[in-house]
C-alpha positions as CSV (number, residue, x, y, z in Angstrom):
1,X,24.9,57.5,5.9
2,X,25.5,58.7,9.6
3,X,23.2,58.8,11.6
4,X,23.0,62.8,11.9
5,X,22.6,63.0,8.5
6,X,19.8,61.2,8.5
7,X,17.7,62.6,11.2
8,X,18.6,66.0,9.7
9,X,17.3,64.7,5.9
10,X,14.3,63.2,7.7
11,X,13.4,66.3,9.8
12,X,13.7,68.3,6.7
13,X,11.6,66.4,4.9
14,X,8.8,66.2,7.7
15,X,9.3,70.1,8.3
16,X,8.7,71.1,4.6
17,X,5.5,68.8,3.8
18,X,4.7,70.7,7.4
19,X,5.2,73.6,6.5
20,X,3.2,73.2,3.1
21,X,0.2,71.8,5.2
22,X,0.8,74.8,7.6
23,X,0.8,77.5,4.8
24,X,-2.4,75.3,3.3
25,X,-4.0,76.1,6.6
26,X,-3.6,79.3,7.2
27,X,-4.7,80.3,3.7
28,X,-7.7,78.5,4.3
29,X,-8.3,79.9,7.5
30,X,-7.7,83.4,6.3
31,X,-10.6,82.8,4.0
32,X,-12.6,81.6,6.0
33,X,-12.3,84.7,8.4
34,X,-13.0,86.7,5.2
35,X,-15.7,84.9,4.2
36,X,-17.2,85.2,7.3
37,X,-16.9,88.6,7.4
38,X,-18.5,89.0,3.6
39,X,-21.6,86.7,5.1
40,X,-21.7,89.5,8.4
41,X,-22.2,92.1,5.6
42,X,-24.7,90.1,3.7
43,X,-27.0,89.8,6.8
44,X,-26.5,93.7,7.7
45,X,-27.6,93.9,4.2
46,X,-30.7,92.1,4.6
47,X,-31.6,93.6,7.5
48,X,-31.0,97.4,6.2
49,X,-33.3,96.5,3.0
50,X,-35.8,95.4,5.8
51,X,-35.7,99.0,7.7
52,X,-35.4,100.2,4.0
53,X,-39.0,99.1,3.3
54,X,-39.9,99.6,6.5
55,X,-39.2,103.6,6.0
56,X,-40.4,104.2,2.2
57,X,-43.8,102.2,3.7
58,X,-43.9,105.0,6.9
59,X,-43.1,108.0,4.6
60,X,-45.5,106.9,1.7
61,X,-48.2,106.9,5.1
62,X,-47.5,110.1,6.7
63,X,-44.9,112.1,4.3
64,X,-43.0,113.5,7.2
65,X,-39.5,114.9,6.2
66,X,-37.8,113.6,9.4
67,X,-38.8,109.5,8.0
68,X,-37.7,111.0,4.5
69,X,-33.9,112.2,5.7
70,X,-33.7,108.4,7.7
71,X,-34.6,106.9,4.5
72,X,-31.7,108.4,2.7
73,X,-29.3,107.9,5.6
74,X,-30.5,104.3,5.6
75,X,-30.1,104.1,1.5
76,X,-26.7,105.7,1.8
77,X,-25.5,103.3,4.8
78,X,-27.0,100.3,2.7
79,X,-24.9,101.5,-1.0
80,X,-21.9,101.6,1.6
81,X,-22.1,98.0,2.8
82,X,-23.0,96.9,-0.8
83,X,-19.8,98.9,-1.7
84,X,-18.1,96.6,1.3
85,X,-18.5,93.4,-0.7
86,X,-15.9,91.5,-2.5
87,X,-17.9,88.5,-4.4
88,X,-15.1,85.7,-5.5
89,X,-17.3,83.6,-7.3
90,X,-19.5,84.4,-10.8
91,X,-22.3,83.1,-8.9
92,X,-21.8,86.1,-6.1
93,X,-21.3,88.5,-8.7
94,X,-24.5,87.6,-10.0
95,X,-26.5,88.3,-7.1
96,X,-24.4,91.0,-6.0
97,X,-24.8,92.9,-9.2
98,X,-28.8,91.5,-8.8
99,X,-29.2,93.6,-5.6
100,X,-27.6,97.0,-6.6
101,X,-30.0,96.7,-9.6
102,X,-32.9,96.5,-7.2
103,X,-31.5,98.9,-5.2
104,X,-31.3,101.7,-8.1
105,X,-35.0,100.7,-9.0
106,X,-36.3,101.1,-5.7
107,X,-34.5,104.6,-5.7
108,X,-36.1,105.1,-8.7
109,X,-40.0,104.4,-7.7
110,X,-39.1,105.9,-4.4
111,X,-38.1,109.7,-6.2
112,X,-41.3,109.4,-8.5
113,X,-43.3,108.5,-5.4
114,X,-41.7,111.6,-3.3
115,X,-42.2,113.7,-6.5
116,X,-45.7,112.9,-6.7
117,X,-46.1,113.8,-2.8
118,X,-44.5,116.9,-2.8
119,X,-46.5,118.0,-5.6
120,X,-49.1,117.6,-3.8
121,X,-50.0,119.6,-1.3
122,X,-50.1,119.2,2.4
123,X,-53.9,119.8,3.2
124,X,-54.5,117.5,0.1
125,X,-52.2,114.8,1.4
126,X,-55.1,112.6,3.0
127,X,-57.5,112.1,-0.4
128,X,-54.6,110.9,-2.5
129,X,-55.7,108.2,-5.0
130,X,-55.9,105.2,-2.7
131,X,-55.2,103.1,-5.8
132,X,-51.6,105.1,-6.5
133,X,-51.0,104.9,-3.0
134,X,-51.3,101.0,-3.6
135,X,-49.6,100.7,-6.2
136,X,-46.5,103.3,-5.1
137,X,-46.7,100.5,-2.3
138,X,-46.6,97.4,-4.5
139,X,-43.7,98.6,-6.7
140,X,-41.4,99.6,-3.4
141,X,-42.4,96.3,-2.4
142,X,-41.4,94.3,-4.8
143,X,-38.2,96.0,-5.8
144,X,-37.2,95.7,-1.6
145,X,-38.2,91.9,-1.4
146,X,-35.9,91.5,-4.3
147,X,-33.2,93.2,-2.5
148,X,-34.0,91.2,0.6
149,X,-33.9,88.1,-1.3
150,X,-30.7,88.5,-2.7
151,X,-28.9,89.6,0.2
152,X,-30.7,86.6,2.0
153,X,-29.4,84.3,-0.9
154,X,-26.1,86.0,-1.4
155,X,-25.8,85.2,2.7
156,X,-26.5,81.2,2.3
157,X,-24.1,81.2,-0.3
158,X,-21.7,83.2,1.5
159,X,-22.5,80.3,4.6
160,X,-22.0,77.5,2.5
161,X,-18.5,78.5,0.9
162,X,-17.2,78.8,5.0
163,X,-18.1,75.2,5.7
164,X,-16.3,74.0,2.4
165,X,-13.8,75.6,3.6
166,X,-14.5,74.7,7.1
167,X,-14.6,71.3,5.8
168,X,-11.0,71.2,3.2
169,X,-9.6,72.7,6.4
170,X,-10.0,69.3,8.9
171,X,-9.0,67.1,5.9
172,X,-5.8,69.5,6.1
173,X,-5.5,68.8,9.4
174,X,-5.9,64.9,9.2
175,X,-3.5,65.1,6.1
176,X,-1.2,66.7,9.0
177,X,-1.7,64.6,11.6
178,X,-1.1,61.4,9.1
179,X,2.3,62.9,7.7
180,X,3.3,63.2,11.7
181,X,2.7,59.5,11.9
182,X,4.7,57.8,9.0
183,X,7.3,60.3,10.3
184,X,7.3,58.8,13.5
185,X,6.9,55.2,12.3
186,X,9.8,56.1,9.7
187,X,12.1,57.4,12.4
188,X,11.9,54.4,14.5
189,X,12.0,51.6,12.3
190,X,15.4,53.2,10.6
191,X,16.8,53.8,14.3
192,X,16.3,50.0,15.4
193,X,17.7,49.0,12.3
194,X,21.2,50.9,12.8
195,X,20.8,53.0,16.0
196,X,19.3,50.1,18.6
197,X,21.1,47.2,17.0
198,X,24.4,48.6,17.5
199,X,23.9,50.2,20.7
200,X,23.3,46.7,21.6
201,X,26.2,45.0,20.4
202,X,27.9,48.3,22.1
203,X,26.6,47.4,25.6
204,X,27.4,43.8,25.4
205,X,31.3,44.7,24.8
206,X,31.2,47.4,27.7
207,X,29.9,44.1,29.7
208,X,32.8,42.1,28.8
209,X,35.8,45.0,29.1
210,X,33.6,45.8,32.7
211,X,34.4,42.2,33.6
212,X,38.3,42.8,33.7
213,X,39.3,42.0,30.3
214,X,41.3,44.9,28.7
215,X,42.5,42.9,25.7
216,X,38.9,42.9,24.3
217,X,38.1,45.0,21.4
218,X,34.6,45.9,20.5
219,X,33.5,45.2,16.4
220,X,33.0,48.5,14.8
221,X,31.1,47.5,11.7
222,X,29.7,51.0,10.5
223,X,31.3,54.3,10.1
224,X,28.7,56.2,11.6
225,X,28.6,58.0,15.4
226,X,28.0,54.2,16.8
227,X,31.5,53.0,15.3
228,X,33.0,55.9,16.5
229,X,31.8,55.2,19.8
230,X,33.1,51.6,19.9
231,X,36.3,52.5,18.9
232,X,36.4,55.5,21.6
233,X,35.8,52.3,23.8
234,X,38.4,50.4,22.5
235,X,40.7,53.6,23.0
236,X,39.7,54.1,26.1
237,X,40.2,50.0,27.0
238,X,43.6,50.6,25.8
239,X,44.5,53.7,28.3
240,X,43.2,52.0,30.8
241,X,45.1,48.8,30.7
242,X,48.0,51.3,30.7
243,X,47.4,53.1,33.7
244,X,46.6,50.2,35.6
245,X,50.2,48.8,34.6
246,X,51.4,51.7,36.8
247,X,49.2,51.7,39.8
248,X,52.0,52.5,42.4
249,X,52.2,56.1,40.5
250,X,48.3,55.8,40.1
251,X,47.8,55.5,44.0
252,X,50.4,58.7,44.2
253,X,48.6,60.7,42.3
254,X,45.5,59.8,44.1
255,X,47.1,60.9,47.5
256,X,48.7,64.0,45.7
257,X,44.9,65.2,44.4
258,X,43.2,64.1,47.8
259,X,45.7,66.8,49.4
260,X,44.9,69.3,46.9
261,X,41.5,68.6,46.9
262,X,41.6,69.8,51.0
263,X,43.9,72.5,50.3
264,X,41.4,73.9,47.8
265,X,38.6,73.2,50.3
266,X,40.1,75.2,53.2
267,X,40.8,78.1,50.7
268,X,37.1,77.8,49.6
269,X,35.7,78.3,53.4
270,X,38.2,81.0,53.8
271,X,36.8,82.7,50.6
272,X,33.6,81.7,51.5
273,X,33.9,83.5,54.9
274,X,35.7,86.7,53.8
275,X,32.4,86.7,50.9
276,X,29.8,86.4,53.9
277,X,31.7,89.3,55.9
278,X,31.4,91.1,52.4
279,X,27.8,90.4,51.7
280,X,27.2,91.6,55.6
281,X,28.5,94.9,55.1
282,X,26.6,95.6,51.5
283,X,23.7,94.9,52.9
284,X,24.4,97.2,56.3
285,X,24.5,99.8,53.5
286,X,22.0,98.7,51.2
287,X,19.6,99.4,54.2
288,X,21.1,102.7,55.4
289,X,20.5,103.5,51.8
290,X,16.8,102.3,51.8
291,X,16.5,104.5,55.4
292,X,17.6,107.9,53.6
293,X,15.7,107.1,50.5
294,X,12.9,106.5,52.8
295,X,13.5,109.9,54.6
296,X,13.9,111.7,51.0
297,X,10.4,110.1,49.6
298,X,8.7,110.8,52.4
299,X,9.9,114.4,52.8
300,X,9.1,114.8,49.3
301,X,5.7,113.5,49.9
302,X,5.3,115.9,52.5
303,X,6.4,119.2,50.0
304,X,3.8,117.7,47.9
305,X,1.2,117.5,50.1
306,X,1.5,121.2,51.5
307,X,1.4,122.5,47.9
308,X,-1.6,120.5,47.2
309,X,-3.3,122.0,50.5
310,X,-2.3,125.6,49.3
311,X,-3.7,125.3,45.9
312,X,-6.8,123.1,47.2
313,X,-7.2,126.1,49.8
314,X,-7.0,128.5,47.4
315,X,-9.7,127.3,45.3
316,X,-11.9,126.8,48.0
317,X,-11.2,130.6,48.7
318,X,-11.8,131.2,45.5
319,X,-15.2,129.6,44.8
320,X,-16.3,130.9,48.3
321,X,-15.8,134.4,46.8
322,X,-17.6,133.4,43.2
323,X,-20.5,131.7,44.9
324,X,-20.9,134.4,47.4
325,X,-21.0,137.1,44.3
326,X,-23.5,135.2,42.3
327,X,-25.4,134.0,45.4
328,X,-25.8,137.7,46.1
329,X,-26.6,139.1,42.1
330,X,-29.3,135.9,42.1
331,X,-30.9,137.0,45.2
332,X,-30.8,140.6,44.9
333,X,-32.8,140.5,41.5
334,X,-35.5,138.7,42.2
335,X,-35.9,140.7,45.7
336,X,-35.7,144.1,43.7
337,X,-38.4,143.0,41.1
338,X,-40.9,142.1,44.4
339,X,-40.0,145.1,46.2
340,X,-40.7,147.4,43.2
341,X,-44.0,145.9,42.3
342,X,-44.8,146.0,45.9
343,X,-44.5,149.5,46.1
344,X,-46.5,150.2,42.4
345,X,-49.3,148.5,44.2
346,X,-48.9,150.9,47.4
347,X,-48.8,154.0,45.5
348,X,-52.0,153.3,43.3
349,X,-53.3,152.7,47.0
350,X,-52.2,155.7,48.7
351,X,-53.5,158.1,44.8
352,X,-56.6,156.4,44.1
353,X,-57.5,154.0,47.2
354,X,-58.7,151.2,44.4
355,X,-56.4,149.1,42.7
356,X,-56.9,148.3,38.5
357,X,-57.5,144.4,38.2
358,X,-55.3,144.4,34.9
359,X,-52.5,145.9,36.9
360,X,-53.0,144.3,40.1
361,X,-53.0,140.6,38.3
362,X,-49.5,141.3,36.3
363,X,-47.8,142.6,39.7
364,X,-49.3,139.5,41.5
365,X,-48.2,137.6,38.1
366,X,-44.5,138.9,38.5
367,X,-44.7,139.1,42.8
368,X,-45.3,135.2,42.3
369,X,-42.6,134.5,39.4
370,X,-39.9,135.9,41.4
371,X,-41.5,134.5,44.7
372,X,-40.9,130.9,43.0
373,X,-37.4,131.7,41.8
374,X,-36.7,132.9,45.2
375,X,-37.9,129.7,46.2
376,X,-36.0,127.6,43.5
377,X,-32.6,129.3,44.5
378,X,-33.3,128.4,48.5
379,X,-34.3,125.3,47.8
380,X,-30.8,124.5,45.5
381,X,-28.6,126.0,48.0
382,X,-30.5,123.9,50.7
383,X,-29.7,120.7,48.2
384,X,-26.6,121.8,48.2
385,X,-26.5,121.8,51.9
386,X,-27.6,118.4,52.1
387,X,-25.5,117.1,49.3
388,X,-22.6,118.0,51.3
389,X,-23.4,117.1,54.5
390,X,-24.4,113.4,53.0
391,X,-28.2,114.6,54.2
392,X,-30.1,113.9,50.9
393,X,-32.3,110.7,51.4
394,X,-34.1,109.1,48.0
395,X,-37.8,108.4,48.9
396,X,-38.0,105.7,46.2
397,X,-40.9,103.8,44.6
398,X,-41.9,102.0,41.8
399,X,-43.4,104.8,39.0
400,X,-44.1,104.9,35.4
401,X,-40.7,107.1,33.8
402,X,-42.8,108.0,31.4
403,X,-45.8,109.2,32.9
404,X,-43.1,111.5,35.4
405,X,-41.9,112.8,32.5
406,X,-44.9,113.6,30.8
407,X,-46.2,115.8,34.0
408,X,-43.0,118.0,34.5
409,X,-43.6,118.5,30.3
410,X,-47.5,119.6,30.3
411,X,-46.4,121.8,33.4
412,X,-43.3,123.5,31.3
413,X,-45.7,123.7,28.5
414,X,-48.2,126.1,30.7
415,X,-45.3,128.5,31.8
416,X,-43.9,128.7,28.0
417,X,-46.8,128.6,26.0
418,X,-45.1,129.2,23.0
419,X,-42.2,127.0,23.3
420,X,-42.4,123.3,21.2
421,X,-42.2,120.7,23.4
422,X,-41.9,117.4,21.0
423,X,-42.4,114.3,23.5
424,X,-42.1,111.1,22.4
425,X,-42.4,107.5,24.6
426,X,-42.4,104.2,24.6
427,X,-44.6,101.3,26.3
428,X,-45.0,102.2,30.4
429,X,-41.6,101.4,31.8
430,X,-41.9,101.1,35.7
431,X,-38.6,101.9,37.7
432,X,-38.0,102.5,41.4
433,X,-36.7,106.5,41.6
434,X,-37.9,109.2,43.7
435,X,-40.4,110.9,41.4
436,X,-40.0,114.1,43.1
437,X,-36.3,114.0,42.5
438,X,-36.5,112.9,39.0
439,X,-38.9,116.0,38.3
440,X,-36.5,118.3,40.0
441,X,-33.8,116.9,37.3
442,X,-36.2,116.1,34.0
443,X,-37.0,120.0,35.2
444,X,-33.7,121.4,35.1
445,X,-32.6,120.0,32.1
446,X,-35.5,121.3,30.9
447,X,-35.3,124.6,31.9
448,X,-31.7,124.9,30.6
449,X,-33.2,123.9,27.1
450,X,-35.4,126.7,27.3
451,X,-33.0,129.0,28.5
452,X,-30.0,128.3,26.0
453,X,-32.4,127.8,22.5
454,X,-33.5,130.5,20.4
455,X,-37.0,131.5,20.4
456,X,-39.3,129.2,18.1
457,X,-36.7,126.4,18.0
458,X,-38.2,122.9,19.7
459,X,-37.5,121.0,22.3
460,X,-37.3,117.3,22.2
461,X,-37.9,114.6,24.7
462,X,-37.2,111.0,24.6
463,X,-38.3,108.8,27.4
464,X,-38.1,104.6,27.6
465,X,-35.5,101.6,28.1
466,X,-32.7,101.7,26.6
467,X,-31.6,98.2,27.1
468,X,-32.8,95.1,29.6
469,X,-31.8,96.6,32.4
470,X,-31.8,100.0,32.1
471,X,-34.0,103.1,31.1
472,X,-33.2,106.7,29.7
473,X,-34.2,109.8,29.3
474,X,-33.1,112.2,26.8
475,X,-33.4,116.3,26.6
476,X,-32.1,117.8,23.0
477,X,-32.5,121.5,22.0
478,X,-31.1,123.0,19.0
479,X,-29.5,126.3,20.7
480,X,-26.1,127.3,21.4
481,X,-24.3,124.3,22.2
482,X,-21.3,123.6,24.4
483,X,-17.9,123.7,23.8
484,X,-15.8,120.7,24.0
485,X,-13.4,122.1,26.3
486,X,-16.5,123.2,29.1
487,X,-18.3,119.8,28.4
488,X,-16.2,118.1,31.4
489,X,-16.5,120.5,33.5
490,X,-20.5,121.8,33.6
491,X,-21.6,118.8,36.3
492,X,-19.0,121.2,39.0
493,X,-20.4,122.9,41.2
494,X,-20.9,126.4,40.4
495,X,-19.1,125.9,37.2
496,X,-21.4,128.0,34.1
497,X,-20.2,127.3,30.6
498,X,-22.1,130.4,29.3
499,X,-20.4,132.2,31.9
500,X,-19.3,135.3,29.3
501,X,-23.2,135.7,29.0
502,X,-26.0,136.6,31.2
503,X,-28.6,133.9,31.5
504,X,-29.0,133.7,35.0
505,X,-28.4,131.1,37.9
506,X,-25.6,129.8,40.4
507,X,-24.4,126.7,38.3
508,X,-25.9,124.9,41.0
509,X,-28.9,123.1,38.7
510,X,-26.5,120.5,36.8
511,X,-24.3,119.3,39.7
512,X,-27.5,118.7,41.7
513,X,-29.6,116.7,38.8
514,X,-25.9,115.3,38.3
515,X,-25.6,114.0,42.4
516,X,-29.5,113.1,42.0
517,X,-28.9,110.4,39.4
518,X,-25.8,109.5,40.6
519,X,-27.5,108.6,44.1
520,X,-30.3,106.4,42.3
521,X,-27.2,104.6,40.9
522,X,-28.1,105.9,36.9
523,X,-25.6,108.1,34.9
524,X,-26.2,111.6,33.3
525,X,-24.1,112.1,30.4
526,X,-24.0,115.2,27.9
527,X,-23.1,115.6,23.9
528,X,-23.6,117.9,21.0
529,X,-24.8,116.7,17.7
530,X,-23.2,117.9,14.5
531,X,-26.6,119.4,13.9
532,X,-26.4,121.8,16.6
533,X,-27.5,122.3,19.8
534,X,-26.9,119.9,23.7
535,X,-28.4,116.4,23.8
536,X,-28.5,115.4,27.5
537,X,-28.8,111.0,28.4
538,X,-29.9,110.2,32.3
539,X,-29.8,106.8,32.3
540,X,-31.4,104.7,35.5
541,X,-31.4,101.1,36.8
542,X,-34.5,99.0,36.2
């Protein structure tokens, strides 16, 4: 067999039990990645049947229909990760089938229990039978434990299938590395049986027809690529004693190719030359053409530039003209309303010479209203101001987020009396912010709440950290909404995305809160639920 034939039936072999152990591996590895992935659902599992109990627990205390829609969402998102499973084993199916069982039972006590509840009416809701209530407790209880225990189990089995795997996969991998070695130990000891061997008895005829003797023919003993090697030595032992039999024509022919060999020198350097003079002139026009590209881009540039000045000027024109017309409708209301209380009061003066305390406390009521929103509209232009000159300097220290918030809420609460304000907190969260800034924002969004929710509709507030280095607070109202196309745009100065409808303001009160936050190095952010209604995040550094 020659020699190529054998490394090629060798390599073959070696690359098929390869690619078997390759194939083997993969396979393996595939399922361990989906194994691993059925033992991530198994934990979610166990932890949703945790907040599961957690919630039938929380409702069966204080029957609130807000813990009663999380407990469905969290049943419904638990059924959907159950769903996610695909048990290989009979074993998994077991437990798998285990947990929906416990899962429809718990649904089961769960609707008697709410049934029960809702039967019962509100103002009756704290003498329920303290042993029903116990035992509604002890029958969730169990039925979630089970749940939790099964997803728990179905997870360590789950855990121990990956490290059998984990475990046929290394002995796949040793099985590989052995196969590399007998290939290796194969290859060699057949190529120093035919290969080495006769490369040596090659050499040591090479030595002798080196030496001067032409009339030595080298053994070729196999017909494989060595013996054709030795006998293209012999061949070539052959010629060679033949040309040296003519070594006055040899030694011609020497001098002949010498002479060429100049001759095709001197025509190289002449190329060689005439190629530099070439390359010379490209590149003398390479670079003229690099100058009037140059001159094209940069005129170019230019044309670009002016029209971006005429349409930046233009907008500036433009929004000097808005903000000038609602500057002036903002200011002029709130000036009419004093002026025409102002002059109720002086004509009751001027008829009677007393004034009725009823009347004189609702024009002093309305006198100061539109005095503070006077007040509130200098003091946002004079913001703005300062904004834009780079004037607005943080007078930060360390304050409770919470506690700020709660003050701008109790003080909201006194102006709308009969406006919800729902304010929930966390532990006291201490962060460095200008309080009086972050009340001028918490305020705002406030206010915009108000302003954009229907009458009787509540107003949420959520403040606390909202991870380890960072704490938020967050303003939803179920009014109008914003559309999606306006929701990049309302943090603009003077941008209004009611703007079709009169509420009110210079759509100053979001680009200041926005440059606020941004200076204490937080974020403001704003979406709107499917429910209905703007849900505003400030988040700030801790």
């Amino acid at each position: 067999m020659r020699i190529r034939t054998q490394f090629i039936v060798s390599t073959a072999t070696f690359g098929v039990i390869l690619l078997v152990v390759a194939a083997s591996l993969i396979v393996t590895n595939q399922r361990v990645e989906e194994t691993n992935k059925q033992e991530q659902l198994a934990r979610s599992l166990v932890q949703a049947a945790n907040e599961i109990g957690y919630l039938s627990s929380a409702y069966l205390l204080h029957r609130e229909s807000i813990q009663l829609g999380r407990w469905e969402s969290k049943r419904a998102s638990f059924s959907d990760l159950l769903r996610s499973l695909e048990p290989d084993t009979p074993q998994q199916r077991a437990v798998v089938s285990s947990i929906k069982t416990n899962q429809e039972r718990l649904t089961a006590v769960f609707t008697d229990v709410r049934a029960v509840l809702e039967s019962t009416p509100q103002d009756q809701g704290n003498v329920l039978d303290p042993t029903f209530m116990q035992i509604s407790w002890s029958r969730m209880e169990v039925q979630n434990q089970g749940m939790i225990f099964d997803a728990a189990r179905l997870a360590q089995m789950l855990r121990d299938r990956v490290d059998e795997l984990k475990r046929t996969n290394a002995i796949l991998m040793f099985v590989t590395l052995g196969a590399f070695g007998a290939f290796l130990l194969a290859n060699y000891l057949l190529t120093y049986r035919r290969a080495l061997r006769s490369i040596a008895d090659l050499q040591a005829g090479t030595r002798v027809i080196g030496s001067g003797n032409l009339d030595f023919a080298i053994p070729a003993k196999r017909n494989d690529e060595i013996g054709d090697l030795s006998r293209a030595f012999n061949r070539m032992a052959a010629d060679l004693k033949n040309v040296t039999a003519s070594k006055t024509e040899l030694e011609r022919e020497i001098a002949e190719r010498k002479r060429a060999e100049a001759e095709r020198e001197r025509l190289l350097q002449e190329l060689q030359a005439k190629n530099e003079e070439v390359q010379a002139q490209s590149e003398e026009l390479q670079a003229q053409s690099e100058e009037i590209r140059a001159a094209n881009e940069e005129l170019r540039l230019s044309n670009d530039e002016l029209a971006q000045a005429t349409i930046t000027a233009e907008e500036a024109v433009r929004a000097r003209d808005e903000f000038l017309s609602v500057a002036a409708h903002e200011l002029k209301t709130p000036v009419t309303s004093l002026r025409g209380f102002a002059q109720v009061v002086l004509r009751q003066l001027e008829r009677s010479g007393d004034l009725d305390p009823a009347r004189l406390r609702q024009a002093m009521s309305q006198i100061d209203q539109q005095s503070a929103r006077l007040a509130t509209l200098a003091n946002q232009l004079l913001d703005l101001s300062r904004l834009e000159a780079g004037k607005l300097v943080l007078t930060k220290q360390t304050a409770d987020i919470s506690a700020v918030v709660a003050g701008v809420v109790t003080t909201l609460q006194r102006v709308h009396p009969r406006r919800d304000f729902v304010f929930r907190t966390q532990e006291p969260l201490m962060v460095l912010v200008d309080p009086l800034r972050l009340e001028q924002v918490i305020t705002n969004l406030l206010d915009n709440a108000v302003k954009f929710s229907p009458q009787g509709s509540p107003v949420e507030i959520m403040a606390g950290r909202h991870c380890h280095d960072a704490a938020q607070v967050v303003v939803r109202d179920y009014g109008t909404g914003i559309a999606p196309e306006k929701r990049a745009h309302i943090f603009e100065r003077f941008y209004q995305a009611h703007g079709g409808e009169w509420y009110g303001g210079m759509g100053l009160g979001l680009f200041i809160s926005h440059q606020i936050v941004e200076l204490h190095g937080g974020s403001i952010a704003v979406d709107c639920p499917v429910e209905g209604g703007t849900r505003f995040t400030v988040l700030l550094p801790i």
